[in-house]
C-alpha positions in Angstrom: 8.6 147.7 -102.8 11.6 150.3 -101.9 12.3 151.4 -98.6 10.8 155.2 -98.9 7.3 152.9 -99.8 7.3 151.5 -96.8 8.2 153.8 -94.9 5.6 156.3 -96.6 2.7 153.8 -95.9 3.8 153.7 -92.1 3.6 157.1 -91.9 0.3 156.9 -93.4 -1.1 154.4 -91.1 0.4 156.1 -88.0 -1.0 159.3 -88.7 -4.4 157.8 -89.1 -3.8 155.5 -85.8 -2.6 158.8 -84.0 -6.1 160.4 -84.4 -7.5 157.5 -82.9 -5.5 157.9 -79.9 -6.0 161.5 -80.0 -9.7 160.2 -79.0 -8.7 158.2 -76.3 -6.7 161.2 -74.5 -9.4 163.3 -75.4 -12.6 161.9 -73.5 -10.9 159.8 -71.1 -13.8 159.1 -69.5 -15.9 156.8 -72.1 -13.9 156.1 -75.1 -10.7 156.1 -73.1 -11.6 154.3 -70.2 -13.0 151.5 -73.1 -9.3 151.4 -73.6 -8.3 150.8 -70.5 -7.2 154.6 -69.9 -7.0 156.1 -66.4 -9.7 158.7 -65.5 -11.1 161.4 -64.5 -7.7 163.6 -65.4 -8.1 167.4 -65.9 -9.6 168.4 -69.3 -6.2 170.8 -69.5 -3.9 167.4 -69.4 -6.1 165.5 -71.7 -7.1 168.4 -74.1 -3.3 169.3 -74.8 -2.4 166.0 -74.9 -4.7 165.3 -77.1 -3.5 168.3 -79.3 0.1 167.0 -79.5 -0.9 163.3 -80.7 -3.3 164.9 -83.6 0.0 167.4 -84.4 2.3 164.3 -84.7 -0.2 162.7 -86.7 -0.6 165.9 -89.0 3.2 165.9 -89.2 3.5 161.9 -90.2 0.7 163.0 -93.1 2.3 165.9 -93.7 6.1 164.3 -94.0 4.5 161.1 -96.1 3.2 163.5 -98.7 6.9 165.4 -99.2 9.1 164.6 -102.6 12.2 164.0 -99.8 11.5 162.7 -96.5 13.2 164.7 -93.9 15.2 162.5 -91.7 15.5 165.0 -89.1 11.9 165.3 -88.9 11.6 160.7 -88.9 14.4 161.0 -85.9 11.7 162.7 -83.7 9.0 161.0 -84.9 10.8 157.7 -83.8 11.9 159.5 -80.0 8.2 160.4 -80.0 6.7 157.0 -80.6 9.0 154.9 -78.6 9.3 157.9 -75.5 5.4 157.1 -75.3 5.7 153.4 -75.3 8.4 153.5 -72.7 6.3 156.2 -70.5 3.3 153.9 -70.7 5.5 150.7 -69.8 7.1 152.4 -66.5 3.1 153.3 -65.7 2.2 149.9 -66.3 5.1 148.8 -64.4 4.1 150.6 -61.4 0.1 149.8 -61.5 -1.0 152.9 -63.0 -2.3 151.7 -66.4 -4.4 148.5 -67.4 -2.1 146.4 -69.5 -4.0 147.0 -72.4 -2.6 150.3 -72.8 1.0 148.5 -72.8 -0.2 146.7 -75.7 -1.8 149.0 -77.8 1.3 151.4 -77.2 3.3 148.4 -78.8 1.9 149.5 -82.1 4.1 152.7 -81.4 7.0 150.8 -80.6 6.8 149.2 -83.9 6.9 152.2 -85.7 9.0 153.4 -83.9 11.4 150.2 -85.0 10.1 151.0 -88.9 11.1 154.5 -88.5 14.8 153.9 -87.1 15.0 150.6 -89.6 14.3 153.5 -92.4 17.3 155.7 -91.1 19.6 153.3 -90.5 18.7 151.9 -94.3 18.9 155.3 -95.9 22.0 156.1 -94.5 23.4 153.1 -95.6 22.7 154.3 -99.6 
């Protein structure tokens, strides 16, 4: 299996996992509180929120799908999934969020790891 395989069938599962998360910012106060999410929060918050994981997720679909993946595009994917692992840490850290959330926001960290591995790789060839 080649590197742009992999890395296509991370974006693939990402984008599916990020509609799953969408749901837990989205109704905070049943499936997200399941999760471990803090609640009540103002529709506003979790509604846009919400919005912006189903848009990265439509963008990790969108960039697995392209003949050439844009490595611009992978760059901010990877700032976006480890800036949300690091936010949720620094809540966790100061007794804001149920560590749960910490380790299902792991899974970002990983990608984010796959998605930098990829650069790094690519760049090499």
């Amino acid at each position: 299996m080649d590197r742009n395989q992999i890395m296509r069938r991370a974006l693939w599962t990402t984008a599916f996992l990020n509609l799953g998360g969408a749901a837990l910012f989205a109704f905070p106060d049943s499936v997200g509180r399941l999760a471990g999410m803090p609640a009540p929060a103002p529709r506003l918050y979790t509604s846009f929120l919400a919005f912006i994981v189903v848009m990265f997720g439509v963008t990790y679909a969108w960039l697995a799908r392209q003949p050439r993946i844009d490595r611009a595009v992978v760059t901010l994917s990877a700032i976006g999934k480890a800036g949300f692992f690091f936010v949720a840490f620094s809540c966790w850290l100061l007794g804001d969020l149920a560590g749960k959330v910490v380790l299902a926001a792991s899974g970002d960290l990983l990608f984010a790891s796959i998605f930098v591995w990829w650069l790094v790789v690519s760049a090499e060839v």
